[in-house]
VOPAGU-2260 file (C-alpha; in pm, 1 decimal, decimal comma):
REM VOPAGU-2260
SITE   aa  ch    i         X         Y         Z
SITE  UNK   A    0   14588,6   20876,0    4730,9
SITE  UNK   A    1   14471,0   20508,7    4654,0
SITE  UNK   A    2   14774,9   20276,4    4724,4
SITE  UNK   A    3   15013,8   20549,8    4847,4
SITE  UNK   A    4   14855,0   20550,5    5170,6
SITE  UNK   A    5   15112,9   20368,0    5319,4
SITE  UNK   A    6   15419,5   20605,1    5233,0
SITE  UNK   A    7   15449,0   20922,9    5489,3
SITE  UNK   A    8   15316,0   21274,8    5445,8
SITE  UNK   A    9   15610,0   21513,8    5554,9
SITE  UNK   A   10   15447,8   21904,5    5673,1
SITE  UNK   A   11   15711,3   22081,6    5767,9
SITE  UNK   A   12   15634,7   22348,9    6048,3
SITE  UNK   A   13   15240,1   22124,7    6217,1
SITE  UNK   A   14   15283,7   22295,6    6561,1
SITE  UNK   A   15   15045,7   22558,3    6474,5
SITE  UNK   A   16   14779,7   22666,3    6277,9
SITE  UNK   A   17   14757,3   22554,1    5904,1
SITE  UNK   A   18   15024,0   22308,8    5944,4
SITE  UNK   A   19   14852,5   22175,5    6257,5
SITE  UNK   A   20   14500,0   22124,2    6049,5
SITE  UNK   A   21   14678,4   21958,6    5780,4
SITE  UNK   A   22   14838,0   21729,2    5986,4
SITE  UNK   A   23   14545,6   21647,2    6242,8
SITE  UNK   A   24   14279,1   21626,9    5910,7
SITE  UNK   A   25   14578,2   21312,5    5760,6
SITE  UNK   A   26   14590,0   21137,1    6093,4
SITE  UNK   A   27   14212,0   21123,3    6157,6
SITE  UNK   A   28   14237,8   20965,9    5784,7
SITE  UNK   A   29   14489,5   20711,2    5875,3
SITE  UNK   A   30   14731,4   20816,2    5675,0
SITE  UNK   A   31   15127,0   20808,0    5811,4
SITE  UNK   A   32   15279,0   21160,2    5899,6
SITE  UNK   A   33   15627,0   21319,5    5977,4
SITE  UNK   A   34   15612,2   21657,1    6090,6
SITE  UNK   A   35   15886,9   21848,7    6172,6
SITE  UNK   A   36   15834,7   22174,4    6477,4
SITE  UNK   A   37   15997,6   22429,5    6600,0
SITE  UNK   A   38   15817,8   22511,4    6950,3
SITE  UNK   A   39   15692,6   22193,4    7146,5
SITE  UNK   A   40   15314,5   22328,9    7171,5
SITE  UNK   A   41   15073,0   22076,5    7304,6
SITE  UNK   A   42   14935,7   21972,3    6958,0
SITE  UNK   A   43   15242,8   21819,7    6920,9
SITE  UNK   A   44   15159,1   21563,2    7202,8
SITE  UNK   A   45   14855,8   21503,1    7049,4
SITE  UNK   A   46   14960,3   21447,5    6776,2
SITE  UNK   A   47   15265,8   21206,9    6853,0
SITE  UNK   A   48   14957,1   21023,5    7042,5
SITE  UNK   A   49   14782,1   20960,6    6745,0
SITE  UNK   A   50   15118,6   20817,0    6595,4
SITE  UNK   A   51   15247,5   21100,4    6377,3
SITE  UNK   A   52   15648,8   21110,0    6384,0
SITE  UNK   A   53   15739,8   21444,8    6536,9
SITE  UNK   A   54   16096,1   21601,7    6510,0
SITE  UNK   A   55   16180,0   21924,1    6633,7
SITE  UNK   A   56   16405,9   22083,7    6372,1
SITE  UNK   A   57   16607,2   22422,8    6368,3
SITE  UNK   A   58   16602,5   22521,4    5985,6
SITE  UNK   A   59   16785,9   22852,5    6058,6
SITE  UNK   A   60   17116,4   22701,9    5953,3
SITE  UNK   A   61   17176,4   22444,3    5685,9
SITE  UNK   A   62   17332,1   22229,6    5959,7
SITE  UNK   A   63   16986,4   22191,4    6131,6
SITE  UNK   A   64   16824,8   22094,9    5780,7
SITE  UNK   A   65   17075,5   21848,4    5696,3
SITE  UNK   A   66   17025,8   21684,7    6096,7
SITE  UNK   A   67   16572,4   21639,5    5992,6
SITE  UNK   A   68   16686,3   21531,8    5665,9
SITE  UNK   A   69   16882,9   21303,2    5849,5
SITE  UNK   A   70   16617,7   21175,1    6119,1
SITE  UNK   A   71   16323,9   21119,7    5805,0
SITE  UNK   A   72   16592,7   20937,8    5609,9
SITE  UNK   A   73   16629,7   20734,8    5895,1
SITE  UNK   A   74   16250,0   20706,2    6021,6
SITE  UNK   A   75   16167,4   20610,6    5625,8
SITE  UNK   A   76   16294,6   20493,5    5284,4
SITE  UNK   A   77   15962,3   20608,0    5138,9
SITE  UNK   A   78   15752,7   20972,1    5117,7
SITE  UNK   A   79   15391,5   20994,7    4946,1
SITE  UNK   A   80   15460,5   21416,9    4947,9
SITE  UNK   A   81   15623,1   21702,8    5142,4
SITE  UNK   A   82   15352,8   22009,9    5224,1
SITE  UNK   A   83   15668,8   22273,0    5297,8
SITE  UNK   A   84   15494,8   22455,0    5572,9
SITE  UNK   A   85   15752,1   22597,2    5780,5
SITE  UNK   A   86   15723,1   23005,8    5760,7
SITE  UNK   A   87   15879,4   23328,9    5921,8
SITE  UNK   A   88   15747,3   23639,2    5941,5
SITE  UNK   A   89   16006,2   23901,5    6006,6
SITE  UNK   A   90   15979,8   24295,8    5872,3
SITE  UNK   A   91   16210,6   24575,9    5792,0
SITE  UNK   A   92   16191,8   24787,1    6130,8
SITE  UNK   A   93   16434,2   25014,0    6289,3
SITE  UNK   A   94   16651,3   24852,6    6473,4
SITE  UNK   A   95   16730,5   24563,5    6246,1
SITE  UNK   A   96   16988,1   24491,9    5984,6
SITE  UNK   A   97   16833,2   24451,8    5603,7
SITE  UNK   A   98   17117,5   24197,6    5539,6
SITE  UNK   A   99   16963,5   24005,4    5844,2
SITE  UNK   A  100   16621,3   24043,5    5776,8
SITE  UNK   A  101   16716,8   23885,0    5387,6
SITE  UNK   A  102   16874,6   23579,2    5487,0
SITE  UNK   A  103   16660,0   23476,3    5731,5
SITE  UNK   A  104   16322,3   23466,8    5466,1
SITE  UNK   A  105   16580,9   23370,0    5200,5
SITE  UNK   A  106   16675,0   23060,5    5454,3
SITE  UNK   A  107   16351,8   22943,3    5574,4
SITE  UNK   A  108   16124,9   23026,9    5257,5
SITE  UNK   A  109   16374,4   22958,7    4973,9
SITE  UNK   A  110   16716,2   22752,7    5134,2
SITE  UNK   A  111   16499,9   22524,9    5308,1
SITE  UNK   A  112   16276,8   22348,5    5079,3
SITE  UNK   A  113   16539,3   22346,0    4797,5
SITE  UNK   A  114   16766,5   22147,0    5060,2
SITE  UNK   A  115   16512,0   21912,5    5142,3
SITE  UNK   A  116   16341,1   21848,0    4812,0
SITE  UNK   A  117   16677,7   21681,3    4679,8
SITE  UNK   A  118   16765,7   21549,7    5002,5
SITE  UNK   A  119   16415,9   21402,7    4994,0
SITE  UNK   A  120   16439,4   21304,1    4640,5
SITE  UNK   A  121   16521,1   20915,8    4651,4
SITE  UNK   A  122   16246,3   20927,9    4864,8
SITE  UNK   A  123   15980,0   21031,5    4617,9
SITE  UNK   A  124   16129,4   20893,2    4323,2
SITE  UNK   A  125   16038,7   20538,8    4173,6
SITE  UNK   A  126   15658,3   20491,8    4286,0
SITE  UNK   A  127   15482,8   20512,4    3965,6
SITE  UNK   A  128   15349,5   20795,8    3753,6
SITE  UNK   A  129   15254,6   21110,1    3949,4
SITE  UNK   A  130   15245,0   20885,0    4279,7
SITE  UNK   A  131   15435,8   21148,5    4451,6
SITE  UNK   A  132   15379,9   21517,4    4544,0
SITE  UNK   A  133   15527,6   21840,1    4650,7
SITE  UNK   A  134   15365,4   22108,8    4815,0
SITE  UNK   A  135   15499,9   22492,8    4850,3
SITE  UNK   A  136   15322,9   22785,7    5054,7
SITE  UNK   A  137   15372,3   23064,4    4920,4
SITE  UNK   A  138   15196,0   23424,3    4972,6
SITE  UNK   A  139   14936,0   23615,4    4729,6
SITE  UNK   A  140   15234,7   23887,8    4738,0
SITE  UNK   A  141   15411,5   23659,6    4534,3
SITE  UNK   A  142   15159,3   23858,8    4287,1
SITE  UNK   A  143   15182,8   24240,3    4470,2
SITE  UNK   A  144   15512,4   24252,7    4638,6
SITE  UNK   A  145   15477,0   24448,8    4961,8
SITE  UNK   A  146   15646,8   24727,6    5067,2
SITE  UNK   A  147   15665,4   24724,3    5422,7
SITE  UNK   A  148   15811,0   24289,0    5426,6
SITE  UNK   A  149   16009,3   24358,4    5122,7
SITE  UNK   A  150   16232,0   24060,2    5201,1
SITE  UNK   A  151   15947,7   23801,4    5277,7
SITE  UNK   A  152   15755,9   23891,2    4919,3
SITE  UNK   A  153   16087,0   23843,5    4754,5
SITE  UNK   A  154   16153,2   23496,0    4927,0
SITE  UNK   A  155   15768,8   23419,9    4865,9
SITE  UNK   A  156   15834,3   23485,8    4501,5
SITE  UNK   A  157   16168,4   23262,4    4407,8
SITE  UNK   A  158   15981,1   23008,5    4649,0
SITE  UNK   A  159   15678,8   23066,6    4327,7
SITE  UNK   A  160   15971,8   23048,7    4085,1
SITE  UNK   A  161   16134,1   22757,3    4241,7
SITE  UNK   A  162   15800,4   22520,7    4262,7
SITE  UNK   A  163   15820,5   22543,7    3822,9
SITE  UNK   A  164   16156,4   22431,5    3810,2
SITE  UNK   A  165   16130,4   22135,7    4074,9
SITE  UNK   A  166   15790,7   22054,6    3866,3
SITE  UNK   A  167   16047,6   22014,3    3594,2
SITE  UNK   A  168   16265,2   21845,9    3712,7
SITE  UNK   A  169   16086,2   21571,5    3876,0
SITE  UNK   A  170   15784,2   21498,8    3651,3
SITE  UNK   A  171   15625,9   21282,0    3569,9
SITE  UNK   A  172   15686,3   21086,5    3890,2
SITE  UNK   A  173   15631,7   21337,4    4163,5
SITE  UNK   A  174   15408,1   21634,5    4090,5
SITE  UNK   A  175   15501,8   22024,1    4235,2
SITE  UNK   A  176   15261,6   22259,1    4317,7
SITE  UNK   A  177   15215,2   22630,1    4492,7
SITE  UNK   A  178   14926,7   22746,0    4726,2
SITE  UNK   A  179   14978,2   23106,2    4797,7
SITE  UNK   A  180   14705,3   23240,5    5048,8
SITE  UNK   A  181   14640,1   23529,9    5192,5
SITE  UNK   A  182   14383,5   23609,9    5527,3
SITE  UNK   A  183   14284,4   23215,1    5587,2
SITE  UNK   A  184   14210,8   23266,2    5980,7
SITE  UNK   A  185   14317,6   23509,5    6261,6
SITE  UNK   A  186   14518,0   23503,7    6542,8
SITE  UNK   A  187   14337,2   23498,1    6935,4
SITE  UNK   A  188   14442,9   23829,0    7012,4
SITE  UNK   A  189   14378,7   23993,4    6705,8
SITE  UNK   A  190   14069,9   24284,5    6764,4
SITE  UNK   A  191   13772,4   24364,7    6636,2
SITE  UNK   A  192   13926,4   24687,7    6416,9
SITE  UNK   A  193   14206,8   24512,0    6280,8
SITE  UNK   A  194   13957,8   24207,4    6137,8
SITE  UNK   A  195   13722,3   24433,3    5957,6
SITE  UNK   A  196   14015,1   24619,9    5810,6
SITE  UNK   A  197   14180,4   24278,5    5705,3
SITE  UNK   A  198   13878,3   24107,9    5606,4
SITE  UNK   A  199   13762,3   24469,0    5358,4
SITE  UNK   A  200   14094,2   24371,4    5195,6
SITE  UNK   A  201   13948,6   24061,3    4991,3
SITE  UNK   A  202   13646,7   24063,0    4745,6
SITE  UNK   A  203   13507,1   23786,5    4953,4
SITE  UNK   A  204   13541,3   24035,6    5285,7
SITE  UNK   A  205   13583,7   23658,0    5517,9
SITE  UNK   A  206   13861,0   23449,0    5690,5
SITE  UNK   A  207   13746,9   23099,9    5551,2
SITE  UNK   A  208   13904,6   22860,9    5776,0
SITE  UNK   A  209   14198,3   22621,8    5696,5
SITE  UNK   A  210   13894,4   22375,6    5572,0
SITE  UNK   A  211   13994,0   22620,7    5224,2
SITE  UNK   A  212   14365,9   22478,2    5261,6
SITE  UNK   A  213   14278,1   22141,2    5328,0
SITE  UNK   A  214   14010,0   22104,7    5047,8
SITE  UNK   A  215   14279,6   22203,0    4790,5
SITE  UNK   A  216   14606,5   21973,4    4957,8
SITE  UNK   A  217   14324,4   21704,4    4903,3
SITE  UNK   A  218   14253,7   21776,5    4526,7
SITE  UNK   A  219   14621,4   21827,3    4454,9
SITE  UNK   A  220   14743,8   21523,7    4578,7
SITE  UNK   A  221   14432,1   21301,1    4408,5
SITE  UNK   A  222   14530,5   21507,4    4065,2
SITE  UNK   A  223   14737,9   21280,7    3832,4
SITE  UNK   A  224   14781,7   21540,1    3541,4
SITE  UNK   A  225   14846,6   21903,5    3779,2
SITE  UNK   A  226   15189,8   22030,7    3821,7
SITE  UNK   A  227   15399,2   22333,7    3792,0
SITE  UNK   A  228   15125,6   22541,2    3930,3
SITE  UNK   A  229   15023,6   22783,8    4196,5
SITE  UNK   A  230   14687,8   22810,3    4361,3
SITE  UNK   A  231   14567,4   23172,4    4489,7
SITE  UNK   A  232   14361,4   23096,8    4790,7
SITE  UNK   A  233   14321,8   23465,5    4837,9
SITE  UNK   A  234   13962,1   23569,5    4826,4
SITE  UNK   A  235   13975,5   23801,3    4586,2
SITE  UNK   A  236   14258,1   23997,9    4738,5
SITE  UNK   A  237   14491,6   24115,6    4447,9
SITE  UNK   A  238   14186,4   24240,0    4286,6
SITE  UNK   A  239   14000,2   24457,8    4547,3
């Protein structure tokens, strides 16, 4: 990242998980974060310790994106990239409205980033050839579809769609990539049966770690020549 350093990495949705690794693994580098959250977990003391800028943000309505856009605007006038993190999970199930079920992937997955990439923008803008990057997560349905989260593939996939046209329209100053995973680590309460029937899904048959994540933010945002692209980090999955 050479003399970026000093501009803010944005990961949107570091309470938990990936987004939490990414965001610790920049901090122990030095580098300046802004992470937005939805649930105050205790990472996100931690990690307001160590100096990252923390702002809980409601992305369920367009009013809630336009107040974080707001509060980076006004915490920065510069971004090195944006690693859109932020990700629901919600099925078609009895009981629930399709309609509902549509908008709510299509808000988070699809509404959100679009929002905030050209709210963002000015921010990226001006530094230099490629000195700027954007990163979507997306899903390895993006490749299968899914028929039991019909609505989250289909968000997934104009999220895929969407990360070739932003590549477009912002190169050759900010660079836009994909990373669609699939199994990358399990939850706690996840048991043994359901792991061996997850893991049999992939070629690889293992949950690698967010280390697989991290590796590939890093080479991504050191390329100077990679855009418009998306990265399976999916073990083999779509061909098992």
């Amino acid at each position: 990242m050479g003399n970026n350093q000093q501009r803010p990495i944005l990961i949107t949705g570091a309470g938990r998980r990936i987004g939490l690794a990414l965001a610790q693994h920049f901090r122990a580098q030095g580098q300046p974060l802004i992470i937005s959250y939805r649930t105050r977990y205790a990472a996100i003391d931690a990690l307001e310790a160590a100096g990252a800028r923390c702002i809980q943000a409601d992305f369920s309505t367009n009013t809630g994106i336009q107040a974080f856009a707001d509060a980076v605007m006004a915490t920065t006038d510069g971004l090195r990239a944006i690693l859109h993190n932020a990700s629901a999970w919600v099925e078609e199930s009895p009981g629930t409205l399709p309609g509902d079920v549509m908008q709510q992937m299509m808000q988070i997955h699809v509404n959100t980033p679009y929002l905030l990439n050209l709210a963002f923008e000015p921010l990226l803008r001006g530094r230099g050839h490629a000195a700027a990057d954007i990163v979507h997560f997306t899903d390895y349905v993006v490749e299968s579809g899914s028929a039991k989260h019909i609505a989250y593939a289909a968000s997934k996939a104009a999220l895929d769609n969407m990360t070739r046209s932003f590549a477009r329209k912002l190169a050759p100053e900010v660079k836009v990539n994909a990373i669609a995973p699939a199994l990358i680590l399990f939850n706690e309460g996840d048991d043994e049966e359901y792991r061996l029937r997850a893991l049999n899904k992939s070629l690889m048959k293992i949950a690698p770690g967010e280390q697989e994540i991290i590796d590939l933010v890093d080479y991504l945002l050191s390329s100077r020549y990679v855009t418009g692209r998306s990265f399976g980090v999916d073990g083999g999955r779509p061909l098992a």
